[in-house]
C-alpha positions in Angstrom: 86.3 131.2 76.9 88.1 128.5 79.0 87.0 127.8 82.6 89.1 125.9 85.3 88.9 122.3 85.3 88.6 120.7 88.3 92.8 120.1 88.9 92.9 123.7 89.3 90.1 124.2 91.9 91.8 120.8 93.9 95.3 122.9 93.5 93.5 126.6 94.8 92.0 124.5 97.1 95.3 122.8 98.6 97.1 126.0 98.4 94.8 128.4 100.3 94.1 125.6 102.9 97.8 124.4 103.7 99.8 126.9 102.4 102.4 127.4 99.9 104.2 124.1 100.5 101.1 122.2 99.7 100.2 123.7 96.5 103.6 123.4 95.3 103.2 119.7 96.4 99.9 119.2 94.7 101.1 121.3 91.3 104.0 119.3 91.0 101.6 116.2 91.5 99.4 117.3 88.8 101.9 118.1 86.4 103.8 114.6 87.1 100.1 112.8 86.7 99.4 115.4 82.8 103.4 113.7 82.1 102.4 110.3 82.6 99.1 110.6 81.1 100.7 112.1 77.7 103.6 109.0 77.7 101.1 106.6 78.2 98.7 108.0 75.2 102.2 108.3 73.0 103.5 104.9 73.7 100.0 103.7 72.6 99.8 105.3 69.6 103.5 103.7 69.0 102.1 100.4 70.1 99.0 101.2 67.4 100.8 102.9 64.6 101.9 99.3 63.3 98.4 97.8 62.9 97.4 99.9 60.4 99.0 100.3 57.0 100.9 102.9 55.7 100.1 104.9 53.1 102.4 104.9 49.9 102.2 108.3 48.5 
């Protein structure tokens, strides 16, 4: 059973205090900040993938 994280009680939070304008503001924040996060972790395991051998089956 999955429970909301706290992104998702910042965003309810956001949208029921300021509106709909604000929660589209702060989803499209956190979905730009989950994008960014993912590149980072891909370029790193790009930046990674050449220290270790590989193997030769």
């Amino acid at each position: 059973m999955a429970s909301p994280g706290p992104a998702l009680l910042f965003l309810l939070r956001q949208a029921i205090s300021g509106g709909f304008r604000r929660g589209m503001a702060t989803g499209a924040g956190l979905g730009l900040m989950a994008a960014a996060w993912t590149g980072a972790a891909l370029l790193g395991l790009r930046w990674c993938s050449p220290c270790f051998p590989q193997p030769s089956w």
